[in-house]
C-alpha positions as CSV (number, residue, x, y, z in Angstrom):
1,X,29.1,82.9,-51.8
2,X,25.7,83.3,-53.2
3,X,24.5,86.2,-55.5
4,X,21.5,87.3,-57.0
5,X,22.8,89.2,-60.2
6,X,19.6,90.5,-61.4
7,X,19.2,89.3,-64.8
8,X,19.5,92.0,-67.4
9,X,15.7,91.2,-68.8
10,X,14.4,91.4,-65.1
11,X,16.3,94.9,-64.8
12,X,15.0,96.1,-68.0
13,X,11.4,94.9,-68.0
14,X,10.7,96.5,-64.2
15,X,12.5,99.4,-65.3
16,X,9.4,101.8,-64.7
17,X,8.0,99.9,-62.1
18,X,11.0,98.6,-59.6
19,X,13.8,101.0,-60.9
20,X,12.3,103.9,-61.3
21,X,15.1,105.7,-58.9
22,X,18.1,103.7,-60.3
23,X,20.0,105.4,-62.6
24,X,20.6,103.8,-65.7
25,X,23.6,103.3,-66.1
26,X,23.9,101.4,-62.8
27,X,21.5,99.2,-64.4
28,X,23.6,98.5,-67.5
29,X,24.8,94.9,-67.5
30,X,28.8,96.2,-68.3
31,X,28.7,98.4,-65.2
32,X,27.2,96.1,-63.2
33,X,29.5,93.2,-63.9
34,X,32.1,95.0,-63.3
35,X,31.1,95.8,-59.6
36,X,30.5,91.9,-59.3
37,X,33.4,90.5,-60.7
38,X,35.4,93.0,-58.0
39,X,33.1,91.9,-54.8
40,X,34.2,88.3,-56.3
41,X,37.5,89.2,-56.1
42,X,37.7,91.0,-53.1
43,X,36.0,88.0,-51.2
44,X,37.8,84.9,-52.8
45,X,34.8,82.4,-52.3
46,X,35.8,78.7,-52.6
47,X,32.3,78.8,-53.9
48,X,30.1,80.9,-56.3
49,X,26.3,80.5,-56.9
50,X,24.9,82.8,-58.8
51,X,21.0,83.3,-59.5
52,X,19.8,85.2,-62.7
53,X,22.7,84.6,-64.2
54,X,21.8,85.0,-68.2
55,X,25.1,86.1,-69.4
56,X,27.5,83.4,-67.7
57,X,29.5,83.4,-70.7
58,X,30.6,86.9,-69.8
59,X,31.0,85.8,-65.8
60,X,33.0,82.0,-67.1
61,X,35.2,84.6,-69.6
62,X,35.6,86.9,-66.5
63,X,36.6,84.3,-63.7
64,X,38.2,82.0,-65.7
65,X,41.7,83.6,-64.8
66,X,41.1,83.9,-60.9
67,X,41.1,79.4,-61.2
68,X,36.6,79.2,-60.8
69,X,35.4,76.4,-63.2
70,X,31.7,77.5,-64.0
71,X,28.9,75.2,-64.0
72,X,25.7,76.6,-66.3
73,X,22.3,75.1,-64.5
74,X,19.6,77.5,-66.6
75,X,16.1,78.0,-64.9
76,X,13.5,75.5,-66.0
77,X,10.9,78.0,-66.0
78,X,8.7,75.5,-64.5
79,X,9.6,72.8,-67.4
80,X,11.6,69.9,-67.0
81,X,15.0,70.3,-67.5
82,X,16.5,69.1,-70.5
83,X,19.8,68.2,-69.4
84,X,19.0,67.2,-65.5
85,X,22.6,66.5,-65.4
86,X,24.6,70.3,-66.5
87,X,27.8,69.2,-67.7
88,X,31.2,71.8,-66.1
89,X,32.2,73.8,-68.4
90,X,36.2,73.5,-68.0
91,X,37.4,76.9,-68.0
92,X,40.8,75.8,-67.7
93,X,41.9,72.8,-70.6
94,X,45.0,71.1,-70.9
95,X,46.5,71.5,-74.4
């Protein structure tokens, strides 16, 4: 499954200008997490790829009970990466 979030900045910098007819508070990142961590659920992906993520702590957190190990690739913004290898993020340690 792939997923364009909308990152949070995007939503509130376009505000005026691409979301003028949105109501805010289905703009507000809780809200809107909400209704993706359900469509997740509902849909069980083996996979997840998710673009304009910014708050993948929250998404890890959220998933991290439904078995998904999260991977964290941030955009480059047209720089080279710094880490061109992102390490997993184990969601799910042995104690």
């Amino acid at each position: 499954m792939s997923y364009n979030v909308l990152a949070d900045s995007q939503a509130r910098s376009y505000r005026d200008e691409l979301y003028r007819n949105v109501p805010e508070d289905l703009l507000w990142w809780p809200r809107r997490l909400r209704a993706i961590l359900a469509e997740v659920r509902a849909v069980r992906p083996d996979i997840l790829c998710m673009q304009e993520c910014e708050s993948f702590a929250d998404v890890a957190r959220s998933l991290k009970g439904d078995g998904y190990l999260g991977v964290h690739a941030p955009r480059a913004g047209g720089k080279k990466p710094q880490t061109p290898n992102p390490k997993p993020l184990n969601l799910n340690p042995k104690p």
